[in-house]
C-alpha positions in Angstrom: -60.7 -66.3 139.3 -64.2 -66.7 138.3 -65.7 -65.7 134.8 -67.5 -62.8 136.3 -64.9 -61.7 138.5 -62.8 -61.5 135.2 -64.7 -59.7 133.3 -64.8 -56.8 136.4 -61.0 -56.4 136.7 -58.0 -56.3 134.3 -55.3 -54.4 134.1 -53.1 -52.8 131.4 -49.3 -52.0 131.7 -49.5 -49.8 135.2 -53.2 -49.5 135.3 -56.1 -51.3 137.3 -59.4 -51.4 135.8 -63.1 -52.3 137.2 -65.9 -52.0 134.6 -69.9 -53.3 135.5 -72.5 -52.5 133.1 -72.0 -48.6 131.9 -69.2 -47.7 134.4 -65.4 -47.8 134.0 -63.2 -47.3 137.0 -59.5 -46.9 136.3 -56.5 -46.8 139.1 -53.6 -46.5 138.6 -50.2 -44.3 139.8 -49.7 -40.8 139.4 -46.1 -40.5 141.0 -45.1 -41.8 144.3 -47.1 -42.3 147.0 -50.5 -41.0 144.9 -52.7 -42.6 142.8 -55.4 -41.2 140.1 -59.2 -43.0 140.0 -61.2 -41.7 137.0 -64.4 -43.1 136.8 -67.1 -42.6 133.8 -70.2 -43.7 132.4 -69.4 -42.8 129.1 -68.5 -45.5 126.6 -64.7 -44.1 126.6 -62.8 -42.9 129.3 -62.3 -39.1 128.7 -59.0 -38.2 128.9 -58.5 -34.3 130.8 -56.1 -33.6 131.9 -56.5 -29.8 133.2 -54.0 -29.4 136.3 -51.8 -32.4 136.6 -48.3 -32.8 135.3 -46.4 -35.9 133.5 -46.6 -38.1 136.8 -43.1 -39.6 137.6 -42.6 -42.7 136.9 -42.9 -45.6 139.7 -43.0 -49.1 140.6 -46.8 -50.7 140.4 -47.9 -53.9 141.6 -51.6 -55.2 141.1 -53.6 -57.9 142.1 -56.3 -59.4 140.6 -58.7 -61.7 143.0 -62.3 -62.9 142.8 -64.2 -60.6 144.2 -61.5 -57.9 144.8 -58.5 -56.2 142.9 -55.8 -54.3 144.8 -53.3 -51.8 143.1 -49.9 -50.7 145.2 -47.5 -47.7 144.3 -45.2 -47.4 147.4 -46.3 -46.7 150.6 -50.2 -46.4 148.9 -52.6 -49.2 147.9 -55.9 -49.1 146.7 -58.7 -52.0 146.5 -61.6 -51.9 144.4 -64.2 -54.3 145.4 -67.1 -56.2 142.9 -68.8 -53.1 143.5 -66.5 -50.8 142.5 -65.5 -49.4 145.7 -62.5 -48.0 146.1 -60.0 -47.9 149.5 -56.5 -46.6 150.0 -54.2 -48.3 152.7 -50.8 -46.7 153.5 -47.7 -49.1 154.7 -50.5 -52.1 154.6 -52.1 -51.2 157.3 -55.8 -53.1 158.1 -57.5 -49.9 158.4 -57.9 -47.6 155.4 -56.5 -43.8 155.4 -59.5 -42.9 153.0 -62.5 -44.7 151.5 -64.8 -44.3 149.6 -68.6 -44.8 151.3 -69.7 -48.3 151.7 -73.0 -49.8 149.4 -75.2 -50.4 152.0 -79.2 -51.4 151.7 -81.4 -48.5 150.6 -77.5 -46.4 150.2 -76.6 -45.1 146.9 -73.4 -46.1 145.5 -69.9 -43.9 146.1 -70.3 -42.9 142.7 -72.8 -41.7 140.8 -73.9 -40.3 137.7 -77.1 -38.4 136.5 -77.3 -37.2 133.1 -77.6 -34.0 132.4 -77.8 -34.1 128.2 -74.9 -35.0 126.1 -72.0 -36.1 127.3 -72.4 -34.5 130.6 -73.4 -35.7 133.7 -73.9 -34.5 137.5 -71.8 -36.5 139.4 -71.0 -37.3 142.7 -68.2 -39.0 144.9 -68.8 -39.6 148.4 -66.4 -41.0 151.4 -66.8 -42.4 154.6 -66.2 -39.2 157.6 -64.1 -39.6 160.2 -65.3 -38.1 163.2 -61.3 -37.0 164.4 -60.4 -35.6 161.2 -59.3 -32.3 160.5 -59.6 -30.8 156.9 -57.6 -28.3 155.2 -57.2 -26.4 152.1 -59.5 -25.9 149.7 -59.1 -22.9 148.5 -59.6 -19.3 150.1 -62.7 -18.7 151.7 -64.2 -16.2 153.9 -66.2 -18.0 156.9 -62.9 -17.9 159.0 -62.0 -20.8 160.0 -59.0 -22.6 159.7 -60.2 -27.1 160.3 -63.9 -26.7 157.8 -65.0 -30.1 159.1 -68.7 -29.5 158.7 -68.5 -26.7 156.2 -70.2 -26.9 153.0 -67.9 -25.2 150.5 -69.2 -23.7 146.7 -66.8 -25.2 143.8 -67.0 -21.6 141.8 -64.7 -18.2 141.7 -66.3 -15.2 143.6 -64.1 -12.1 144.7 -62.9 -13.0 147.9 -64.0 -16.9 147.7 -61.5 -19.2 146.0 -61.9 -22.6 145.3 -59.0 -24.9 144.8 -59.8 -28.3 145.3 -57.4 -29.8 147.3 -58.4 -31.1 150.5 -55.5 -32.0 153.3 -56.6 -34.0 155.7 -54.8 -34.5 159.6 -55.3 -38.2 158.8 -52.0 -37.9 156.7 -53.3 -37.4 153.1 -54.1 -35.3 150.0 -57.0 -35.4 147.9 -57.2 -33.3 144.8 -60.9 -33.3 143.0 -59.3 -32.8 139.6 -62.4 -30.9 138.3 -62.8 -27.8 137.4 -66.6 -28.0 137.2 -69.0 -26.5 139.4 -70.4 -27.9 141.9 -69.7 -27.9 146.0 -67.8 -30.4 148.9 -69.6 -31.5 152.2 -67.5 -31.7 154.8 -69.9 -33.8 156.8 -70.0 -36.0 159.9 -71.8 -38.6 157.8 -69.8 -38.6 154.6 -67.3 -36.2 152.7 -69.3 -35.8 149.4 -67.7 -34.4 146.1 -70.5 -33.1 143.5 -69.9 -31.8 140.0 -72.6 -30.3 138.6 -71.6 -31.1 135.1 -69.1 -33.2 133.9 -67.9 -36.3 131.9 -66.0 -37.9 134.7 -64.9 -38.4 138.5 -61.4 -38.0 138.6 -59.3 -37.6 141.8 -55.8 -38.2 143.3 -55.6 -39.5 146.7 -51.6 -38.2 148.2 -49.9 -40.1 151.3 -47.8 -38.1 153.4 -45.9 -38.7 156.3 -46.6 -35.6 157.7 -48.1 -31.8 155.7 -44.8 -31.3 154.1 -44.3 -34.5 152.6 -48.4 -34.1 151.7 -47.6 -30.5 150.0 -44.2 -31.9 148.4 -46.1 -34.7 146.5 -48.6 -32.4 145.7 -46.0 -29.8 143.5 -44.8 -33.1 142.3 -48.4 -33.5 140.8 -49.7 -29.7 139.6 -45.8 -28.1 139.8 -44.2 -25.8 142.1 -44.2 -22.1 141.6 -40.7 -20.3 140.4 -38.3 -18.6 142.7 -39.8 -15.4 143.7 -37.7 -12.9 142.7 -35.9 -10.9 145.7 -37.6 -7.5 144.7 -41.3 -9.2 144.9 -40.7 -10.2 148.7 -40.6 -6.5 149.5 -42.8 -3.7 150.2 -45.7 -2.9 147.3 -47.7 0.4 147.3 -51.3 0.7 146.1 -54.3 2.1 146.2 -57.6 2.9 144.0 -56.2 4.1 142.1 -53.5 6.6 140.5 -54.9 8.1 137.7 -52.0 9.7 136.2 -48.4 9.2 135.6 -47.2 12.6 137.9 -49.8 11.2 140.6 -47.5 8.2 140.8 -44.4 8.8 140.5 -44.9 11.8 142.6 -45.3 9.1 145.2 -42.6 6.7 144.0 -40.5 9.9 144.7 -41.6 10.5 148.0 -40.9 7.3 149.4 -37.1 7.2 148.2 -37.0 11.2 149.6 -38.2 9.9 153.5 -35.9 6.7 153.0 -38.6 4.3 152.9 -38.0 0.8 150.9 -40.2 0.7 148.1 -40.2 -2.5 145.6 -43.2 -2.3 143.6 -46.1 0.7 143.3 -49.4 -0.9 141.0 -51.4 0.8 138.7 -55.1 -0.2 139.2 -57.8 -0.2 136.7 -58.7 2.3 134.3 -55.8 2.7 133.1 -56.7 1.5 129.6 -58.6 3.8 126.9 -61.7 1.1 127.4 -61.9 -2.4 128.9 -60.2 -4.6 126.2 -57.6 -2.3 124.2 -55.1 -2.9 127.1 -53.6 -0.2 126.4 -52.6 2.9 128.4 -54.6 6.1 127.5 -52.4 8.6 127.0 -54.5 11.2 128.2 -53.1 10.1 131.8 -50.4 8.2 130.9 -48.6 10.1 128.0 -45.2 8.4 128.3 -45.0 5.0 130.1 -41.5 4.1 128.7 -40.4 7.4 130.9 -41.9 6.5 133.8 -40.7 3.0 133.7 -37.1 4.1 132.9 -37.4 6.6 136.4 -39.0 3.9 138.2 -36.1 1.3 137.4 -33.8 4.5 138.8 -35.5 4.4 142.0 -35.5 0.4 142.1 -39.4 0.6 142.2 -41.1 -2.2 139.7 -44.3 -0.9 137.8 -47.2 -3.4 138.1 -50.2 -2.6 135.6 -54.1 -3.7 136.4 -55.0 -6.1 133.2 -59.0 -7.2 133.3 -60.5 -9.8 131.1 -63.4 -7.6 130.2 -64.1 -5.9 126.6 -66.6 -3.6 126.2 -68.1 -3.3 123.0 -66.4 0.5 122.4 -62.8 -1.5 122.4 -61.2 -1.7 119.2 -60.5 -5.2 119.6 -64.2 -6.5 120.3 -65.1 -6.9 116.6 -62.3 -8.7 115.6 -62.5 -11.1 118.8 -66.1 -11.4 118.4 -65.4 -12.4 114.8 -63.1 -14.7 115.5 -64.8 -16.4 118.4 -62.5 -15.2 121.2 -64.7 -14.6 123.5 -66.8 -16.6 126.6 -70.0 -16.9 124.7 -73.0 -17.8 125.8 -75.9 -20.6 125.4 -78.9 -18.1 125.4 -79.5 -15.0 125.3 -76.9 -12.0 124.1 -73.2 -12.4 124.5 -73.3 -9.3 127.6 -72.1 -10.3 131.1 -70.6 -7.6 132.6 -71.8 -4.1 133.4 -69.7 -2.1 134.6 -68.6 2.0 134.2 -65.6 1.5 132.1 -63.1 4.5 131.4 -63.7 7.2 129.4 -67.7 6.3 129.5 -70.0 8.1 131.4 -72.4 4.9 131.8 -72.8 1.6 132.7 -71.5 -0.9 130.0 -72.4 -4.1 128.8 -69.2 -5.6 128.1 -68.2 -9.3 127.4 -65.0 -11.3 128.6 -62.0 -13.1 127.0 -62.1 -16.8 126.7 -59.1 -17.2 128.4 -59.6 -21.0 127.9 -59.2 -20.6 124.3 -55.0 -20.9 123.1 -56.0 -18.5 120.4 -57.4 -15.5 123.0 -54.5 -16.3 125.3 -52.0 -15.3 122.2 -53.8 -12.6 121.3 -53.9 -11.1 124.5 -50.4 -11.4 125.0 -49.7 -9.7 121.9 -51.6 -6.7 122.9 -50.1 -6.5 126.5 -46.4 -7.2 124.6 -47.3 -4.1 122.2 -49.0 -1.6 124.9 -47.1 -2.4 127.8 -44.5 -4.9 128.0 -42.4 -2.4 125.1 -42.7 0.2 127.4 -40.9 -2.0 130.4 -44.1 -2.9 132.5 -43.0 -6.6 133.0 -45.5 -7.2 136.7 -48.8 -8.0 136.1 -52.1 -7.6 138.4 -54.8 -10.1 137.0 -57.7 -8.6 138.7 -61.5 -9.8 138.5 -60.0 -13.6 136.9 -62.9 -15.1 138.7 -64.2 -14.3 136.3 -66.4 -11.6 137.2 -69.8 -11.5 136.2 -72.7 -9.3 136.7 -74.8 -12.9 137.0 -73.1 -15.9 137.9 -75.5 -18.4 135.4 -72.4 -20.8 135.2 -74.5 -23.4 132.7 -75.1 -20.2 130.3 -71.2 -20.0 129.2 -69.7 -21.4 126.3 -65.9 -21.5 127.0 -64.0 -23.7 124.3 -62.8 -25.7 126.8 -67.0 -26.6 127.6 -69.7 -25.5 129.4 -69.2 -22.9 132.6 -70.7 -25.9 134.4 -68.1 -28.1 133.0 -65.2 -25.8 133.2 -65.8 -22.8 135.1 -63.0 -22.9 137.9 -60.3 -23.0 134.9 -60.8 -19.7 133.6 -58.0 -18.0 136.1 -55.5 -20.7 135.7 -55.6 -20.5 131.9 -55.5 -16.5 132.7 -52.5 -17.1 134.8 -51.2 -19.5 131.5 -51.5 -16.7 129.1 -49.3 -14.1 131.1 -46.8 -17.0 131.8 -46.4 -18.4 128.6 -45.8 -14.5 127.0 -43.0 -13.3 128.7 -41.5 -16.7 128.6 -41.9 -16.1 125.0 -40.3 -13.1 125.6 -37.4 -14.2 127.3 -38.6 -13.1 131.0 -37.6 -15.4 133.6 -38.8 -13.1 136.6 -42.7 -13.9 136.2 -44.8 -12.8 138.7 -49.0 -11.7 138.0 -51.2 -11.1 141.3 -54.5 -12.6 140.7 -58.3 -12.6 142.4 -58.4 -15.9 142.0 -56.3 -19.2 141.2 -56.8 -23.0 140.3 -55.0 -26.2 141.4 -52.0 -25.4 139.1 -51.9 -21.7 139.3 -48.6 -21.8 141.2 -46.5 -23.3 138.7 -47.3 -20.0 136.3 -45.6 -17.6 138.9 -49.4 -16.6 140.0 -50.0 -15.2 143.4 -53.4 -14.5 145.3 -54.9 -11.9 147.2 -57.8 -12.2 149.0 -59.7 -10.1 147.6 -62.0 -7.2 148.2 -62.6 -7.3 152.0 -63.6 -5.0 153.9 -61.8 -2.5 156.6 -63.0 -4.6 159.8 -61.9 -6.5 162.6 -63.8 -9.2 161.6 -62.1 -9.1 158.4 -58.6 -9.6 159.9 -59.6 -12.3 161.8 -61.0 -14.1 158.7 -57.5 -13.4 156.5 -55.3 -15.1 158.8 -57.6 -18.6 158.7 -58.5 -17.7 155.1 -54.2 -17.5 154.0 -53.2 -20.8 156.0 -55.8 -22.7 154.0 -54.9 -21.5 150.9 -50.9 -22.3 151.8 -52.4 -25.8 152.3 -54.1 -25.5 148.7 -50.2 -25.0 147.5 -50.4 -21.2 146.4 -47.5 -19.9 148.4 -47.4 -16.6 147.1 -50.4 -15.1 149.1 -51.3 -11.4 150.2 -54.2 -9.2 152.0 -55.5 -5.8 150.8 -53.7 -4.7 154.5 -56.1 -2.5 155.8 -59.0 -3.8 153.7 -60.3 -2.3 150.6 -64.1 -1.4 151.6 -64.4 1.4 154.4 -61.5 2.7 155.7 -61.6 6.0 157.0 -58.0 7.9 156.7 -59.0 10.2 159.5 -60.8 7.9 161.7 -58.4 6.8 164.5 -60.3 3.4 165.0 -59.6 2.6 161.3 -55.5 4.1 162.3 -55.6 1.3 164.9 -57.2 -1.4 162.4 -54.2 -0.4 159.9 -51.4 -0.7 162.1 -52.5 -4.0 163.3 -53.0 -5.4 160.0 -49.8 -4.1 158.9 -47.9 -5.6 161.2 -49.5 -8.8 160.2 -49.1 -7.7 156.8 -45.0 -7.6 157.3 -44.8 -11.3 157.6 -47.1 -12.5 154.8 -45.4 -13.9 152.2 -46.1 -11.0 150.1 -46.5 -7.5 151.7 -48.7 -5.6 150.0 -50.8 -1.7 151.2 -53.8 -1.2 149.2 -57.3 -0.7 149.8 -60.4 1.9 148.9 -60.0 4.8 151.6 -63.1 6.9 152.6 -64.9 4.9 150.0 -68.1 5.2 151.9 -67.7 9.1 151.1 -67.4 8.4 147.5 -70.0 10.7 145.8 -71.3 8.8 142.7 -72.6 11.7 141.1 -68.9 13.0 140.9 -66.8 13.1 138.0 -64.9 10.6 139.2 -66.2 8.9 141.7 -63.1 5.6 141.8 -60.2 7.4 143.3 -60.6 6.9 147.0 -58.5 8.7 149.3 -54.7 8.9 150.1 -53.0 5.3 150.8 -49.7 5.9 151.6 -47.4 5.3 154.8 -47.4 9.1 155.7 -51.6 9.2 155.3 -52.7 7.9 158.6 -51.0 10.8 161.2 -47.5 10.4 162.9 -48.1 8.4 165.3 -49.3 5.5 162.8 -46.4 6.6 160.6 -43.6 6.0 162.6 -44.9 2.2 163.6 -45.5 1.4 160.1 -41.9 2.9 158.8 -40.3 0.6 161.5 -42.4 -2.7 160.3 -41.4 -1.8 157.0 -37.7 -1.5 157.8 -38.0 -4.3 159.6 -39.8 -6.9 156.8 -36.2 -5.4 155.2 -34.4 -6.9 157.4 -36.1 -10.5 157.3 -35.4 -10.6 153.4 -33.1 -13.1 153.7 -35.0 -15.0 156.1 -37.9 -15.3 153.8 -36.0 -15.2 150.3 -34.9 -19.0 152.3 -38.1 -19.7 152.3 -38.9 -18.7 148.7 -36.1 -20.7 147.9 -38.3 -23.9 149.7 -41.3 -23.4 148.5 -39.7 -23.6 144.8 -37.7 -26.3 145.9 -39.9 -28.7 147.8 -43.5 -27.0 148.3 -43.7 -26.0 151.2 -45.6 -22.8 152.1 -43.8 -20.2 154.0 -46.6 -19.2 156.0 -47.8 -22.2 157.6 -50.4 -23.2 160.5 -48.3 -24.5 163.8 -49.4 -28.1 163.2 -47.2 -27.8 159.9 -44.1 -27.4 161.8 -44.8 -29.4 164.8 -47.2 -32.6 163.7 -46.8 -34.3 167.2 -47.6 -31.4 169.0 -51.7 -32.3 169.5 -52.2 -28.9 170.7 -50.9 -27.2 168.3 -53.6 -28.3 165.8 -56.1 -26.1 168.5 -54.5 -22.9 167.1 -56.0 -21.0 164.0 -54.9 -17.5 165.4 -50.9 -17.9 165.2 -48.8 -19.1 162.3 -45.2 -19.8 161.3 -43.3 -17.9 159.1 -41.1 -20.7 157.6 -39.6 -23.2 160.8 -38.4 -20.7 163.1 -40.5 -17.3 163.2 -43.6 -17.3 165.1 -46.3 -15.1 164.8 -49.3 -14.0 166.6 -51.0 -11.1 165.4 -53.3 -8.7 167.6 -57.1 -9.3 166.2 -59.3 -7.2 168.2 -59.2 -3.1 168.8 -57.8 -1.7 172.0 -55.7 -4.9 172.8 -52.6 -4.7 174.3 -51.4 -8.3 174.9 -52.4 -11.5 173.5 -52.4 -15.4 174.7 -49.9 -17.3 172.6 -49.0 -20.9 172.5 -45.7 -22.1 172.0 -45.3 -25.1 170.7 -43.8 -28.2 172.6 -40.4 -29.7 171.3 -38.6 -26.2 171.2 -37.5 -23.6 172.9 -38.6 -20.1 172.3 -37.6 -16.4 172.5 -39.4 -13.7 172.5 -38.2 -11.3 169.6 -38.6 -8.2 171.7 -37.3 -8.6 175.1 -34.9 -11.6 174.8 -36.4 -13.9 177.2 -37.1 -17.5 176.9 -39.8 -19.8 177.3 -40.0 -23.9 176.9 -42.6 -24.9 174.6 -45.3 -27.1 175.1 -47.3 -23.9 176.9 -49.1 -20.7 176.5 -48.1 -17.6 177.6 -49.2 -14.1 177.8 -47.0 -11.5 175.5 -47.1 -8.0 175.3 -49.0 -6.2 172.5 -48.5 -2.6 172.8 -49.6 -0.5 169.5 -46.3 -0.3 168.2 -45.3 -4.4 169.0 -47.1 -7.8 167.4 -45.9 -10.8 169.4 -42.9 -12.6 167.7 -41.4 -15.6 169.3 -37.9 -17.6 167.5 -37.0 -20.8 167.8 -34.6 -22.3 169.2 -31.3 -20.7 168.1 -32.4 -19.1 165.1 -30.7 -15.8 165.1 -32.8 -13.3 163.1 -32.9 -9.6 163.1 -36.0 -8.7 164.5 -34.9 -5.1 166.7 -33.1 -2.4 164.9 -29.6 -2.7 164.9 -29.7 -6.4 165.7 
């Protein structure tokens, strides 16, 4: 090797290196089958960490040559050129699975950095497009599709809009931009570009799979896999906006063990509190929590409570937080970034937010939540608004402790998500389970699930849910839920919105959490009322008989399939693997299976086809090739490989099994 090759390339213990004049490139492996590239123009590599675990350890093997280096870590090798471009080979195969973009004349390099004062820098990353390639994951997002080839995606938290940066491509690999910085992906048919609006480094983990499962297997291996679900979390959970008092709830708690209905969890939404930050009940409404818990628990019904991040300046806690530098500050301007009517105010309030991204805030709010809740049995948790929310979304204005908002801003729900997780396992809770607007790469591991947000009560809407919760399966959060019936707009009375509702609750009974909530006749709300955040009734006996008696049978029978997806609970904790899935997931060979974004698998062996448009009353379905199928309703049975035209009356969504798969789908079965 020549002297300027040498001074290019070394390597230390398990680690590749490639340096040339104020960049350093490091490879090396992050557990099998993956390796991490960091890249920096800093004088010191920074070392974040932020999602990924301790990385198993592995066998490495790297070559140093004159004008190339090459790292391997089982089935995956990397090269980095005198350039400092990177490409990853699986099995030693001559073409690459993933590269970074070639330096051509007048082309800016893969990577590059542009200061933006201090430390930080806007960086980029950019790979070569493949015009075949399908991309998954990424988050939750609401543009409805399920392949976002083409898409440009924002790297930020908005309700309804999740960004978790894993991207799986139908190449056969994983890459997770471990960054939790601002900034956006362009899925383009030129290049795949990463930016970061602010940060001190590139880091990324590129993940070969055989197939998606082996993908999302390495992937828990990387940023963990969520607990088991508990049994009573896969079942039926009641909400609406919102009970005010404790009679108001348990009065329905009471009716749905007097009609017979299962009932696993009912959620007590915001307001709750005396003002946004006290997290505390106010006992105006809620005069005896540790009563209505202990009647709960008699009826087998959990208690989840609404906990927000906001603290208005009325709290009692806000002095001593803002005293001790607990909270997201920022870099101009006062420390106010949401306005919002709090309880027991009359008038908009300025309030400010928990730096959740502090160890100190995360403590303290768990001592408060231990003290005003937890000792009175509430032991579920709904994380709402963790984007977090903000009246204005000027990310560089923050001052986390973990950085700037440019910097850091996508961590604020995972280190939510922490501080909830890392209390009641303090407490000596093993059954953790919080429900949050948002999530990170990570976020699973904590026992966090995600709902989509506040959507709203449309068609459209529907459609959008079933892409939007297959990617984000693919971006390893299997816990995942809708508002069924969507939060903005629905109309109790209106028999288009009863039609809406019974459709999305059907689909709702196979999600891997089942949840009825949503902001009925809030169009009607009257802002100059009294109290203008109640909404309308929510409940299964609210939308007429007719609708009552098809949702009462879809709830008896997500009953039924407990088992069935407690097995699939029991995978996902075990291996990774989402239980609701796209087709391609379960049949990888089956080319057009990866044509369907309207269907889904519930685990291997349940398939699902929901009814997305009003007045329909049978569906096209495709059934997969390389099984057989049955359709759950009338027993017959079709080979796969075809589509096929199944009935859709109101009270039926299309379920086919496979193979032999005996599951209870009908009554009595």
């Amino acid at each position: 090797m020549n002297s300027h090759a040498a001074s290019l390339f070394s390597s230390t213990d398990d680690r590749l290196a490639w340096r040339l004049r104020e960049q350093t490139l490091w490879i090396e492996a992050w557990g099998p089958d993956c390796l991490r590239v960091r890249a920096t123009a800093l004088p010191t590599m920074p070392r974040r960490e932020w999602s990924l675990l301790e990385p198993q350890p592995t066998s490495v093997a790297i070559t140093l040559g004159a004008t190339e280096a090459r790292i391997e870590n089982g089935r995956l090798a990397a090269t980095v050129d005198a350039r400092g471009r990177v490409r990853f080979f699986r099995d030693g195969a001559a073409e690459p699975l993933v590269e970074e973009a070639a330096f051509r004349t007048n082309y800016p390099p893969s990577r590059i950095f542009q200061s933006v004062g201090g430390d930080l820098s806007r960086a980029t990353a950019a790979f070569t497009a493949w015009d075949d390639e399908r991309i998954y994951g990424l988050g939750q997002r609401r543009h409805g599709l399920l392949d976002q080839k083409g898409c440009v995606l924002e790297l930020a938290h908005r309700n309804s809009e999740v960004s978790i940066p894993l991207l799986v491509s139908s190449r056969g690999y994983g890459l997770l931009w471990h960054n939790p910085a601002v900034g956006r992906v362009e899925l383009g048919r030129t290049q795949t570009r990463w930016v970061a609006e602010a940060t001190r480094l590139i880091d990324y983990v590129v993940i070969a799979g055989d197939d998606y499962a082996q993908i999302m297997q390495r992937y828990g291996d990387l940023t963990g896999r969520p607990p088991q679900l508990p049994e009573w979390a896969a079942g039926f959970w009641q909400c609406k906006l919102r009970y005010k008092t404790q009679e108001e709830l348990l009065a329905v708690a009471r009716e749905y063990r007097r009609r017979g209905l299962p009932l696993s969890v009912i959620v007590i939404d915001y307001f709750n509190w005396t003002h946004m930050g006290d997290w505390k009940f106010d006992p105006a409404c809620w005069p005896d929590p540790a009563a209505m818990v202990r009647e709960l628990d008699e009826l087998g019904v959990k208690a989840m409570v609404s906990v927000w991040p906001t603290v208005s300046p009325d709290s009692e806690n806000y002095a001593e937080l803002d005293r001790r530098g607990l909270l997201v500050r920022t870099e101009r301007g006062l420390n106010g970034l949401v306005k919002f009517t709090d309880s027991n105010a009359d008038h908009a309030v300025v309030s400010s937010l928990l730096d959740a991204t502090n160890p100190a805030a995360r403590e303290f709010l768990w001592d408060k939540l231990r003290d005003n809740y937890f000792a009175h049995g509430i032991k579920t948790w709904w994380l709402d608004a963790i984007e977090p929310e903000m009246s204005v979304y000027d990310h560089d204005n923050l001052r986390y402790h973990a950085g700037n908002g440019l910097e850091v801003g996508c961590l604020y729900p995972f280190e939510q998500q922490r501080a909830l997780f890392e209390g009641m396992q303090s407490a000596g809770e093993t059954e953790i389970v919080t429900l949050g607007r948002a999530a990170f790469a990570g976020s699973q591991r904590f026992g966090a699930a995600l709902w989509s947000g506040d959507i709203h009560s449309t068609w459209d809407d529907l459609r959008q849910q079933v892409r939007a919760g297959l990617n984000a399966a693919l971006s390893g959060i299997p816990w995942w839920t809708t508002d069924i019936g969507g939060f903005f707009g629905g109309q109790v009375e209106s028999p288009e919105f009863r039609e809406l509702l019974i459709r999305w609750f059907q689909y709702g009974a196979f999600c891997p959490l089942f949840r009825l909530h949503g902001w009925r006749n809030s169009s009607l709300a009257d802002p100059a009322s009294s109290d203008p955040t109640r909404g309308g009734p929510n409940e299964l006996w609210s939308f007429g008989d007719e609708a009552y008696e098809i949702l009462r049978e879809f709830l008896l029978l997500r009953e039924r399939l407990l088992p069935y997806i407690m097995e699939q609970m029991g995978r996902a904790s075990a291996l990774g693997h989402p239980p609701m899935r796209p087709l391609f997931f379960d049949f990888p060979g089956d080319a057009a299976a990866a044509d369907v974004d309207d269907q889904f698998m519930l685990g291997p062996d349940l398939l699902v086809a929901p009814i997305l448009f009003a007045q329909a009353t049978s569906r096209t379905v495709y059934l997969p090739a390389g099984a057989e199928w049955t359709d759950a309703w009338t027993g017959a049975t079709c080979a796969g490989g075809q589509r096929v035209e199944a009935a859709a009356p109101l009270e039926q969504i299309p379920l086919f099994v496979r193979d032999d798969r005996d599951l209870p789908i009908r009554a009595g079965e």
